[in-house]
TORVOMAR-583248 format. One record per residue (C-alpha): chain; residue in three letters; x, y, z. Coordinates in steps of 0.001 Angstrom, whole numbers, plus 500000, padded with zeros to 6 digits. Layout:
# residues N
A | Ala | X | Y | Z
...
# end
This chain:
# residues 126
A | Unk | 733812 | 725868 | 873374
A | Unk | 732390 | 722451 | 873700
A | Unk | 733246 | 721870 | 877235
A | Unk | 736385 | 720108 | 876508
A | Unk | 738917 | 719739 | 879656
A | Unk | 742827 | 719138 | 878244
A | Unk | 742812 | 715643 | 879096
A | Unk | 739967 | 714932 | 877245
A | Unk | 741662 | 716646 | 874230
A | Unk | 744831 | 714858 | 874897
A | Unk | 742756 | 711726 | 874544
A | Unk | 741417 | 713271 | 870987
A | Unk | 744991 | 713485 | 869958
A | Unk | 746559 | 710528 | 870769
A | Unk | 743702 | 708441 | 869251
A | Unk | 743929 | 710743 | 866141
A | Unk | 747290 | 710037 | 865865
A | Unk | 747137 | 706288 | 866612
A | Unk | 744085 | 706053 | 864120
A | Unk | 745160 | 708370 | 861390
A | Unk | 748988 | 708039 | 861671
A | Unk | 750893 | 710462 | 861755
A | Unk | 751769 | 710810 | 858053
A | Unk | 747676 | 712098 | 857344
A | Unk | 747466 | 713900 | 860904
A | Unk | 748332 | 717270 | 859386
A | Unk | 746287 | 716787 | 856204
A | Unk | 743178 | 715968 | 858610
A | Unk | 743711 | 718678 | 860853
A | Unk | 743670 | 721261 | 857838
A | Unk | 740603 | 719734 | 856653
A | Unk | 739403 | 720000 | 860154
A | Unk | 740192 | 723773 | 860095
A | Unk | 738336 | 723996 | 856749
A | Unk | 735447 | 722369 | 857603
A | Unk | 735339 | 724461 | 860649
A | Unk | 735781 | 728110 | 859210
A | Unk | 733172 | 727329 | 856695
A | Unk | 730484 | 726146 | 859621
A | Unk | 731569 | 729501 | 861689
A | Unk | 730591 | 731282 | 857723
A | Unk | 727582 | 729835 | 857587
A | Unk | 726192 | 730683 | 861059
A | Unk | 727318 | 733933 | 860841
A | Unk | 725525 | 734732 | 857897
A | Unk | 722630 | 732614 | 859279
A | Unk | 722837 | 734927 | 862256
A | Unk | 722683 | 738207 | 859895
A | Unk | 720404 | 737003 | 857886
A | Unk | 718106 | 736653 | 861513
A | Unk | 719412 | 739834 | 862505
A | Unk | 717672 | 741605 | 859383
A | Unk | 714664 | 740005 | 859309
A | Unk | 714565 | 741285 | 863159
A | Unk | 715625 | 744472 | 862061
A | Unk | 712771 | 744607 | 859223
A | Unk | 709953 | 743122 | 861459
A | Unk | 711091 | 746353 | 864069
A | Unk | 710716 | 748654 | 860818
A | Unk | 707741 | 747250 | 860144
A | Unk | 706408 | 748165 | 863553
A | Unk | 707321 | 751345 | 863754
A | Unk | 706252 | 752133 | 860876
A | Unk | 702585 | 750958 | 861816
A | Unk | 702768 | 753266 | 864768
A | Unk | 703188 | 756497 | 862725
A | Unk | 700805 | 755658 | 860124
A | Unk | 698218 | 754911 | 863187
A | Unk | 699328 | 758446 | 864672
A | Unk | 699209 | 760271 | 861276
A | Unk | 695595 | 758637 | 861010
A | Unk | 695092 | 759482 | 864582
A | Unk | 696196 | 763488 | 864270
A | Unk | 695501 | 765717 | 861294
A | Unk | 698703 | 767818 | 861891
A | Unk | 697888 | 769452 | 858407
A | Unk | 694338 | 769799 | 859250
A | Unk | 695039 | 770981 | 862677
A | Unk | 697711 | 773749 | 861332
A | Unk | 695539 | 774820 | 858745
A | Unk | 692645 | 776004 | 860783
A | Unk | 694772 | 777273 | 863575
A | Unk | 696341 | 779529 | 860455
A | Unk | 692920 | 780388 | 859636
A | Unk | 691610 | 781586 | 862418
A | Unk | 694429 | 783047 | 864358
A | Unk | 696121 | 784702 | 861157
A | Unk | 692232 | 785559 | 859245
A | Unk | 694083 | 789165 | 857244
A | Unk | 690293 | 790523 | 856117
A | Unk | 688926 | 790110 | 859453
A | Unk | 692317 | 791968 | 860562
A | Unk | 691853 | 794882 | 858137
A | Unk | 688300 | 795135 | 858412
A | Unk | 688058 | 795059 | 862513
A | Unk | 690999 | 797731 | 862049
A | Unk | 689226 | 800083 | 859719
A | Unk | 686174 | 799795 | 862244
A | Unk | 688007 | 800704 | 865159
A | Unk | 690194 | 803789 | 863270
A | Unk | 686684 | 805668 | 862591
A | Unk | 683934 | 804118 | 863539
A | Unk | 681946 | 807559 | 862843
A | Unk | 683577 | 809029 | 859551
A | Unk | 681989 | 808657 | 856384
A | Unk | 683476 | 806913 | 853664
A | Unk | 686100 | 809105 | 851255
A | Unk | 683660 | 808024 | 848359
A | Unk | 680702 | 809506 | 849233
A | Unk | 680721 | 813352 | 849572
A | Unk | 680519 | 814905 | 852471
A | Unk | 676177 | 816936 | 852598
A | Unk | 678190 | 819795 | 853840
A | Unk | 680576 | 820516 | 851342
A | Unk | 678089 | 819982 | 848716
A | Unk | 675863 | 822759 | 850047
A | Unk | 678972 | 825255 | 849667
A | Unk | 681599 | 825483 | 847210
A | Unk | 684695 | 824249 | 848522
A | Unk | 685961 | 820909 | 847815
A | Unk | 685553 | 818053 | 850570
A | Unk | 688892 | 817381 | 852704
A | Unk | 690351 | 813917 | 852863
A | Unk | 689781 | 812518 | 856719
A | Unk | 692963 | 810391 | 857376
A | Unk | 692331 | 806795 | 858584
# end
């Protein structure tokens, strides 16, 4: 962790022990344990805390990019006039009705023939 060798903690120990005795040695080691579980809390939840403000600032970013695209492409715009002018139902019917009989007269108006004579105009069918 710290680059300690085992000698070098066998030296830790023994002047532990010779310092603190070894009535207190267990009571310093807890404390030691304590000390170091709450340091390991702290980072971690230093390191979270880092890890959401990363996490945010990524948000953030992409965010920016698809308001910039949204800005950047009309999708509503763009569907609406391709609805328009693809999928246009009077120009349908009327280039339909044009092209069904472009020479027959209209059902409304009578037909100068069969008002000369006395039989009742026929119905063409579209």
């Amino acid at each position: 962790m710290f680059g300690f060798d085992w000698s070098e903690l066998m030296v830790i120990v023994v002047v532990a022990l010779i310092v603190l005795g070894p009535k207190d040695l267990p009571r310093a080691l807890y404390q030691l344990g304590k000390w170091t579980r709450h340091a390991r809390r702290i980072t971690s939840e230093f390191q979270r805390h880092v890890d959401d403000i990363v996490r945010q600032a990524e948000l953030e970013e992409v965010r920016k990019t698809v308001q910039d695209a949204a800005k950047t492409m009309d999708v509503r715009g763009q569907v609406a006039e391709h609805v328009n002018t693809v999928l246009d139902p009077v120009k349908d019917i009327k280039q339909a009705f044009d092209k069904a009989a472009p020479g027959a007269t209209p059902l409304a108006e009578p037909d100068k023939a069969a008002t000369n004579g006395s039989a009742a105009p026929e119905a063409q069918p579209v």
